[in-house]
C-alpha positions in Angstrom: 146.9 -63.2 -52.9 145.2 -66.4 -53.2 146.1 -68.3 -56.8 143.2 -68.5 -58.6 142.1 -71.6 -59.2 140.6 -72.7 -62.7 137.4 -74.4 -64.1 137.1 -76.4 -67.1 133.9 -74.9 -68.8 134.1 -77.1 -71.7 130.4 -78.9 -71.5 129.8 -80.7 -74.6 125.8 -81.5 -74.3 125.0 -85.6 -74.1 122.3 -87.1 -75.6 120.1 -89.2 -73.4 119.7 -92.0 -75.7 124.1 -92.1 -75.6 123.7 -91.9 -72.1 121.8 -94.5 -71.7 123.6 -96.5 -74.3 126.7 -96.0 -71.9 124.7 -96.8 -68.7 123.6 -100.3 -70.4 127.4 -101.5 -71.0 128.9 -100.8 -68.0 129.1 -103.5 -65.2 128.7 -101.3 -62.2 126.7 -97.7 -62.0 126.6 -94.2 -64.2 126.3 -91.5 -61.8 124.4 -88.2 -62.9 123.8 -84.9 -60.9 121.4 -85.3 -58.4 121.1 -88.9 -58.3 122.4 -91.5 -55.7 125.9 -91.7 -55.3 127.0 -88.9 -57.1 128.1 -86.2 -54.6 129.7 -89.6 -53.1 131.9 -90.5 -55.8 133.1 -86.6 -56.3 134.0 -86.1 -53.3 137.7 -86.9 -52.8 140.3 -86.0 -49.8 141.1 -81.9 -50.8 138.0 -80.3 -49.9 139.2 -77.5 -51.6 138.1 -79.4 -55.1 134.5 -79.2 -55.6 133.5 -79.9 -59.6 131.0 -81.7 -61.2 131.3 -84.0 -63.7 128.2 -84.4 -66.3 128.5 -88.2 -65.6 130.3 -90.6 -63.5 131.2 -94.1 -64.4 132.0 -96.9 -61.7 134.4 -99.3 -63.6 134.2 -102.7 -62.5 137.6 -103.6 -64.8 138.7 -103.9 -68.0 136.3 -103.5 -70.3 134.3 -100.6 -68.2 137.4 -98.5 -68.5 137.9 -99.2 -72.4 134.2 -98.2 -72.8 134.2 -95.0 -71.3 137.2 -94.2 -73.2 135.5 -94.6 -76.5 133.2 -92.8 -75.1 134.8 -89.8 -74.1 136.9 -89.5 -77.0 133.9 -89.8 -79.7 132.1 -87.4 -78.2 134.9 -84.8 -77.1 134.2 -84.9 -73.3 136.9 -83.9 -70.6 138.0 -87.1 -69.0 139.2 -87.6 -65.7 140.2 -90.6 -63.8 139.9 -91.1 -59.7 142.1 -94.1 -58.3 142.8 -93.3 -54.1 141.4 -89.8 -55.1 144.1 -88.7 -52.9 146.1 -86.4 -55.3 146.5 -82.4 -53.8 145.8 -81.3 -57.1 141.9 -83.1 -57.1 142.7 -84.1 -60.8 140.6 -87.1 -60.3 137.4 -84.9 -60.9 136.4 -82.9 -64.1 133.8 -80.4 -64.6 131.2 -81.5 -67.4 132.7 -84.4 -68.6 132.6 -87.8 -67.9 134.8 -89.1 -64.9 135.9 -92.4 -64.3 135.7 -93.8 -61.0 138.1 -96.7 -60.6 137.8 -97.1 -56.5 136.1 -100.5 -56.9 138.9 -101.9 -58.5 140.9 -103.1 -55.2 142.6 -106.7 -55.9 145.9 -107.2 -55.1 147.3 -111.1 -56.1 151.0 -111.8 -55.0 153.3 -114.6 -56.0 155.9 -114.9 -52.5 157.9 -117.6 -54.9 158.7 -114.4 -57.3 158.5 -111.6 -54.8 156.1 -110.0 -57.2 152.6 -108.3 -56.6 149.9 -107.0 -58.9 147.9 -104.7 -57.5 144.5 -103.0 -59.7 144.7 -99.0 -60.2 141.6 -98.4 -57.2 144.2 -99.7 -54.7 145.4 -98.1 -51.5 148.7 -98.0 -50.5 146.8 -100.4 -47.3 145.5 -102.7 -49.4 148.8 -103.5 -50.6 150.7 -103.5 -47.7 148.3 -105.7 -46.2 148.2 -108.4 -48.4 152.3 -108.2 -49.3 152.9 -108.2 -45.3 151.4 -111.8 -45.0 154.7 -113.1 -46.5 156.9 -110.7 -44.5 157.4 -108.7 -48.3 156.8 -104.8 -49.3 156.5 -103.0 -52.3 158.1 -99.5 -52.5 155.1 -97.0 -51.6 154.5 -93.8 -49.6 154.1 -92.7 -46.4 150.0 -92.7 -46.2 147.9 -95.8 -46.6 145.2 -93.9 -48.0 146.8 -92.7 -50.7 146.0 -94.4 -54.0 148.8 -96.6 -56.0 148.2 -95.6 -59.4 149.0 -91.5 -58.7 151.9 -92.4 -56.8 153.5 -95.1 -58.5 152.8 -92.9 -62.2 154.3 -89.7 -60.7 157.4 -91.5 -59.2 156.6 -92.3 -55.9 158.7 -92.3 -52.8 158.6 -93.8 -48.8 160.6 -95.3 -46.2 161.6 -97.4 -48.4 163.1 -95.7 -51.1 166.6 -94.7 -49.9 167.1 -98.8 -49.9 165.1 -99.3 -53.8 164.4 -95.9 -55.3 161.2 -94.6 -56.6 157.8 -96.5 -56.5 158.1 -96.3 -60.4 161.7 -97.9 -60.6 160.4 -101.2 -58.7 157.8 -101.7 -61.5 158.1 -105.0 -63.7 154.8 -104.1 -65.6 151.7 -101.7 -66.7 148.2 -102.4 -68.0 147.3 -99.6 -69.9 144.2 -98.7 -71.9 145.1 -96.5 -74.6 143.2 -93.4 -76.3 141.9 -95.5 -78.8 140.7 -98.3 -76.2 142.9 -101.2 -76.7 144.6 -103.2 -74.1 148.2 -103.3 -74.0 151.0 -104.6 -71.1 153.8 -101.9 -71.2 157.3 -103.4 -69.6 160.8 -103.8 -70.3 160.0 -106.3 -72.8 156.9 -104.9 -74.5 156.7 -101.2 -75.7 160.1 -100.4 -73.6 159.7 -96.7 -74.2 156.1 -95.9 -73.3 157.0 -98.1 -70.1 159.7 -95.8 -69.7 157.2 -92.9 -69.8 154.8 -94.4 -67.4 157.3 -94.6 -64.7 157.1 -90.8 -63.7 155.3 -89.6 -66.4 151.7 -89.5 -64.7 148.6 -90.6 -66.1 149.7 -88.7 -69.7 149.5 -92.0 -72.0 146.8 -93.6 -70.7 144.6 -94.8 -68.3 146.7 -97.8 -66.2 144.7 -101.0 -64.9 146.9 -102.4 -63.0 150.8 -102.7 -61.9 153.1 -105.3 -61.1 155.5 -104.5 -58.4 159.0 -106.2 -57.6 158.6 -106.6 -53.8 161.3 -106.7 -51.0 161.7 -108.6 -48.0 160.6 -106.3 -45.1 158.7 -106.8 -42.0 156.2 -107.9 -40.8 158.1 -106.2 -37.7 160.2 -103.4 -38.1 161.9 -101.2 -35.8 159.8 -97.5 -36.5 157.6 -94.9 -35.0 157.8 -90.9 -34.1 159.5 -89.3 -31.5 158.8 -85.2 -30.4 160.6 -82.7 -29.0 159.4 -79.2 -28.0 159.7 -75.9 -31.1 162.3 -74.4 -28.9 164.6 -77.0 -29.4 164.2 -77.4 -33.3 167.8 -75.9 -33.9 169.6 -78.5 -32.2 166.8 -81.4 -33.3 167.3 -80.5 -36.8 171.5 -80.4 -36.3 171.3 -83.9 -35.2 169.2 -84.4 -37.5 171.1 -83.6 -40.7 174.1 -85.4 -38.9 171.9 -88.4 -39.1 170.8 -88.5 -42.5 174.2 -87.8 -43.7 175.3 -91.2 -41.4 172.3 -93.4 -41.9 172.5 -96.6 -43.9 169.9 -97.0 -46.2 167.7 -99.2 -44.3 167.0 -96.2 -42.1 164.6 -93.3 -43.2 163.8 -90.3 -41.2 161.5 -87.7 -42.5 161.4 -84.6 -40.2 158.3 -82.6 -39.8 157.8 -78.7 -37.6 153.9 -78.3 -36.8 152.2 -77.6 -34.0 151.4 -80.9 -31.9 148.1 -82.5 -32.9 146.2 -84.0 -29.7 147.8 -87.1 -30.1 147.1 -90.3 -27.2 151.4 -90.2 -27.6 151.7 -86.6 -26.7 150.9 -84.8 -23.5 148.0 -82.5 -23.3 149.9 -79.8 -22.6 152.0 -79.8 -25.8 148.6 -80.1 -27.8 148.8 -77.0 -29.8 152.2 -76.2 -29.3 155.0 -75.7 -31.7 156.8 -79.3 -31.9 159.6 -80.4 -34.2 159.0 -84.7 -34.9 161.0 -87.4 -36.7 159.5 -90.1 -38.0 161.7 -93.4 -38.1 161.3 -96.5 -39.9 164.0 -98.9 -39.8 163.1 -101.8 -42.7 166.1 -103.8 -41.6 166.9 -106.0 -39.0 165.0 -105.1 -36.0 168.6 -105.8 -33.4 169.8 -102.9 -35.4 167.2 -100.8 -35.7 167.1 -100.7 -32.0 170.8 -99.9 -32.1 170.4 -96.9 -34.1 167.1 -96.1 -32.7 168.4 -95.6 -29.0 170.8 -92.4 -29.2 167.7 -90.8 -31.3 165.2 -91.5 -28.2 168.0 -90.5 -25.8 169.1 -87.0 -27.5 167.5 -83.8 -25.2 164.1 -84.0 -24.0 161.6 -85.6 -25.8 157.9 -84.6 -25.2 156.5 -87.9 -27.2 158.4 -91.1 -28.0 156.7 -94.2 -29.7 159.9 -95.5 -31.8 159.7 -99.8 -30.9 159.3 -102.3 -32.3 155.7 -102.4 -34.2 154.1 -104.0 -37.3 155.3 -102.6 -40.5 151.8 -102.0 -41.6 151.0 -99.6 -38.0 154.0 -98.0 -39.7 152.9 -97.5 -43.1 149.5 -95.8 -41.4 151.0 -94.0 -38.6 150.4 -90.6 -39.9 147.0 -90.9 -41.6 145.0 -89.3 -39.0 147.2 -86.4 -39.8 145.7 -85.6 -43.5 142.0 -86.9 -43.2 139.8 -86.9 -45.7 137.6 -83.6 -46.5 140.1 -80.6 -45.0 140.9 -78.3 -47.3 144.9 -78.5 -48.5 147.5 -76.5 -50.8 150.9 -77.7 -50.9 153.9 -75.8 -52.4 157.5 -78.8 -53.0 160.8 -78.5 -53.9 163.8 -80.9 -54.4 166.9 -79.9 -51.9 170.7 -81.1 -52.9 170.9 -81.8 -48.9 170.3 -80.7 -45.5 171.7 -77.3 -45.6 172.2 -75.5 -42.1 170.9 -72.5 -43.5 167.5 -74.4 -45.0 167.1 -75.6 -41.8 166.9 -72.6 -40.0 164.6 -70.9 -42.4 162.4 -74.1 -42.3 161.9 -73.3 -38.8 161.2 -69.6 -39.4 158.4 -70.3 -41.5 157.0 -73.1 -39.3 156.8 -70.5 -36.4 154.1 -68.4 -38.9 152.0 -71.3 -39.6 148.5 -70.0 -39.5 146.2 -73.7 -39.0 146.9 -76.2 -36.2 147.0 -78.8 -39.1 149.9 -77.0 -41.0 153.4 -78.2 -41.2 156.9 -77.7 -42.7 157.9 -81.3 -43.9 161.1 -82.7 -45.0 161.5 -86.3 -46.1 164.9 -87.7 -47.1 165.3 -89.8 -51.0 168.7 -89.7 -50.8 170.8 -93.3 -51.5 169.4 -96.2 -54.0 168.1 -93.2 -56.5 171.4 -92.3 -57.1 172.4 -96.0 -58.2 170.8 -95.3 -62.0 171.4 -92.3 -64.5 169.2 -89.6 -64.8 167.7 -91.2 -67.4 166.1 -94.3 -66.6 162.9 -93.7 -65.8 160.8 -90.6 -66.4 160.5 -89.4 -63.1 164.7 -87.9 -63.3 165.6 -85.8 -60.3 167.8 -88.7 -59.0 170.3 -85.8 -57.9 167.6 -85.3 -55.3 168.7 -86.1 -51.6 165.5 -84.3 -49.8 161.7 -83.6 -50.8 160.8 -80.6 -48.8 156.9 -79.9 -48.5 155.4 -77.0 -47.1 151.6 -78.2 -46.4 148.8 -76.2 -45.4 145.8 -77.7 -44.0 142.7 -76.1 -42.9 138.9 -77.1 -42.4 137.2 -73.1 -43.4 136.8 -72.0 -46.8 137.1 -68.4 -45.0 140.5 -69.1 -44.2 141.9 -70.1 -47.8 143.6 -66.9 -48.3 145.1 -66.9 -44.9 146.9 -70.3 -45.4 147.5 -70.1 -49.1 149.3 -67.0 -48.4 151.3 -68.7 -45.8 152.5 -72.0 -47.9 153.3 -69.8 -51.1 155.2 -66.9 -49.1 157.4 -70.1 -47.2 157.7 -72.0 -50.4 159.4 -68.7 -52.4 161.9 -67.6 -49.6 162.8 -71.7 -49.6 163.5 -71.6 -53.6 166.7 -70.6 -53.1 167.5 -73.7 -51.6 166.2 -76.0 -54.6 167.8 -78.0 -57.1 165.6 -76.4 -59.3 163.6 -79.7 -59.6 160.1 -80.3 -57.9 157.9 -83.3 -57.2 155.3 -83.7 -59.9 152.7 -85.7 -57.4 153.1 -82.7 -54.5 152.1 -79.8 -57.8 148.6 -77.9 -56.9 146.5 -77.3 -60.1 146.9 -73.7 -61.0 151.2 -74.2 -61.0 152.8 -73.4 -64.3 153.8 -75.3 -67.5 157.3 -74.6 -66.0 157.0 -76.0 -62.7 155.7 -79.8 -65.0 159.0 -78.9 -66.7 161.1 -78.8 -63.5 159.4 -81.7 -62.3 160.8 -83.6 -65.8 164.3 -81.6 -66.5 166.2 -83.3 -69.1 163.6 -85.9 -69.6 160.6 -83.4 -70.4 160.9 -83.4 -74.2 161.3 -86.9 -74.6 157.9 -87.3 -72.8 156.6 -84.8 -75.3 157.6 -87.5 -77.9 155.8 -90.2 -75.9 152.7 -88.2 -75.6 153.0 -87.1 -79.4 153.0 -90.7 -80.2 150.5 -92.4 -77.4 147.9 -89.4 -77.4 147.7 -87.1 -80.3 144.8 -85.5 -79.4 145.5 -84.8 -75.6 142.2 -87.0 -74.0 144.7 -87.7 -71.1 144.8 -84.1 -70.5 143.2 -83.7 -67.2 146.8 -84.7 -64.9 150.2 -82.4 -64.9 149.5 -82.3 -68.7 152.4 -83.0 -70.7 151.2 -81.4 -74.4 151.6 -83.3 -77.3 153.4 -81.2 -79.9 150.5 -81.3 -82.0 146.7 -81.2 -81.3 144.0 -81.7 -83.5 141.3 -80.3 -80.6 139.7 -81.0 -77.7 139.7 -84.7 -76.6 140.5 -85.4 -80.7 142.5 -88.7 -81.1 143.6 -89.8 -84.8 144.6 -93.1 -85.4 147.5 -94.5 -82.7 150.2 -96.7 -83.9 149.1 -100.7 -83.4 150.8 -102.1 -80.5 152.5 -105.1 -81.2 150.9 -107.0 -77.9 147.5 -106.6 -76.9 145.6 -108.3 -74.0 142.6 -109.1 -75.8 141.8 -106.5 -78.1 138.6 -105.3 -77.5 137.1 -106.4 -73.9 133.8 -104.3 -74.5 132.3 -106.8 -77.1 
């Protein structure tokens, strides 16, 4: 049965003359129903999400985002925020309340000298890599350079790069939040220590972040990556090597493995487009001699149908599999956390591949394995460090006549996989309608601590419309009673 999929219905009426007050103090446009721009700006990548918010706000910076945040909360309106408006679960959009579009906000400012980068919360992963790059240095990010910085990097956060440096989130120096009472504050190690631990996994529950700073790493601008194919009928012995090769591979080398049917891809024959195919994608972020080295006996094992593994920019990398997830299909995703490559996993990942229902479907598994492992469980919010493999079941389709179809598909594969779990899931890959206990499995031991943080940060729950963390007491809808001071704040009111 298709999960149903719920609705906010909470439409508190606003006045004109507010409206209007609102429109006059932001920098940039307020979006209604029906006017120019709107369907635009609500239109994110999971077709599948289609809400209307009463009004949209185009934040320029700062002081838009602190005056829509006043806003909201004074009037009890459902507040939603949209960075790369990338997220499966289409968060980013609310229905009758006031959403905050933070797209425009796209500077990214790097010191080489530091290795540092900040990067504003409308940033792509792209628009990151591209400026970083220049001085042959990379943040920690994911594997699409569409997706948006802020989700990722608040939800954890993982890439080729994180078997060498850990999560997106752990590679953080700093936060600028706006808080549910619209001040301005910097959340590090240094300055509110515990919310900063919060926001490092924790989603978009305590606030609404402006920007990140981001520890950066020397990688590139050429690296040693690509994909390489081989025919579905030779998945059993692809995968073997496979986990053979994961279990072997220093950290510098990442391998996610993916079962779909081949999309008609320049790289690929046309006479594998359509056919089952099993694919590793390789990234090698060390020395490029090497990466050849360890390249070579991947491209030489059986009989690939597709091989682009060379040398290539890091950045062609980084973007290699966006034409896979374009924006406006419709998508449902079902995750878990594996202990390992298990040989009986493996097999069943391959089972359920051979029933996918869309040409754009796949079975995906992409190794975390390594530098997580270097801190406790405990350091940041995003936990699971016991983790060695994100597995992803992803359906993708372009009819809404075929939701049931391929919903049916991804949940039927993602309970006979369970077994296989370490009980943990990735809070970023969570659809909307998935229990309060599946945003306890993405926390573990680290979920009521976060429940203290949002206690603390946001009483009242505005920062509700995410993988909701609930404070432990509410006073109502989009309520917020007075906040503890912080001790640090960035100019304290930026809306005059």
């Amino acid at each position: 049965m298709t999960p149903a999929v719920p609705r906010a219905t909470e439409r508190p009426a606003i006045e004109p003359r507010s409206m209007e007050d609102l429109r006059g103090r932001l920098r940039d446009a307020l979006l209604v129903p029906g006017g120019p721009g709107y369907d635009e700006a609500r239109s994110i990548w999971n077709a599948m999400i289609d809400r209307r918010p009463a009004l949209i706000a185009r934040c320029l910076g700062v002081a838009d985002v602190q005056t829509c945040v006043r806003y909201a909360r004074e009037r009890g309106l459902t507040l939603s925020v949209k960075g790369g408006g990338h997220n499966i679960a289409g968060l980013a959009v609310c229905d009758g309340g006031l959403m905050l579009d933070l797209s425009l906000m796209r500077g990214v400012w790097v010191d080489p000298g530091a290795r540092t980068a900040r990067a504003q919360a409308g940033c792509l992963l792209g628009d990151v890599d591209r400026e970083t790059q220049v001085h042959g240095l990379a943040a920690v990010l994911g594997f699409v350079s569409n997706t948006g910085v802020a989700g990722l990097t608040l939800g954890g956060g993982f890439g080729y790069l994180t078997r060498r440096f850990g999560w997106s989130c752990d590679t953080l120096r700093s936060v600028d939040l706006v808080s549910a009472d619209g001040c301005l504050m910097r959340a590090s190690e240094a300055e509110h220590a515990d919310l900063f631990w919060g926001l490092r996994g924790g989603g978009g529950n305590f606030g609404i972040a402006t920007s990140f700073d981001y520890q950066l790493h020397p990688v590139g601008p050429e690296v040693v990556a690509g994909a390489i194919a081989w025919r579905g009928e030779d998945a059993h012995p692809v995968l073997q090597m496979y986990a053979t090769l994961c279990a072997q591979a220093p950290p510098e080398l990442t391998c996610a493995a993916m079962l779909r049917r081949a999309p008609p891809a320049p790289w690929l024959p046309p006479h594998i487009h359509g056919r089952p195919i099993v694919a590793l994608l390789l990234c090698h972020s060390g020395p490029v001699g090497e990466g050849e080295k360890l390249a070579a006996p991947i491209k030489a094992f059986g009989s690939p149908v597709g091989d682009v593994v060379q040398r290539r920019p890091y950045v062609s990398q980084q973007s290699l599999i966006d034409a896979t997830q374009p924006k406006g299909r419709r998508y449902y995703w079902k995750s878990e956390y594996l202990p390992g490559l298990d040989a009986g996993m493996l097999a069943t990942c391959i089972e359920h591949a051979e029933r996918i229902v869309s040409p754009h479907s796949a079975v995906v598994l992409f190794p975390i394995g390594g530098a997580l492992g270097r801190f406790p469980g405990d350091y940041s919010a995003a936990g699971n460090r016991d983790a060695e493999v994100v597995l992803n079941i992803t359906a993708a389709w372009e009819r809404p006549e075929d939701d049931e179809a391929n919903i049916d598909w991804a949940c039927a594969a993602w309970r006979d996989m369970r077994r296989f779990s370490t009980g943990g899931t990735y809070v970023n890959f969570l659809t909307e309608e998935e229990s309060d206990e599946r945003v306890r499995a993405a926390y573990g031991g680290n979920y009521e601590r976060l429940v203290d943080l949002k206690t603390t940060w946001d009483p009242g729950n505005l920062f509700r419309m995410n993988k909701n963390i609930a404070p432990r007491a509410q006073s109502g809808p989009g309520a917020s009673p007075a906040l503890p001071r912080p001790d640090s704040i960035l100019g304290k009111d930026l809306t005059g």
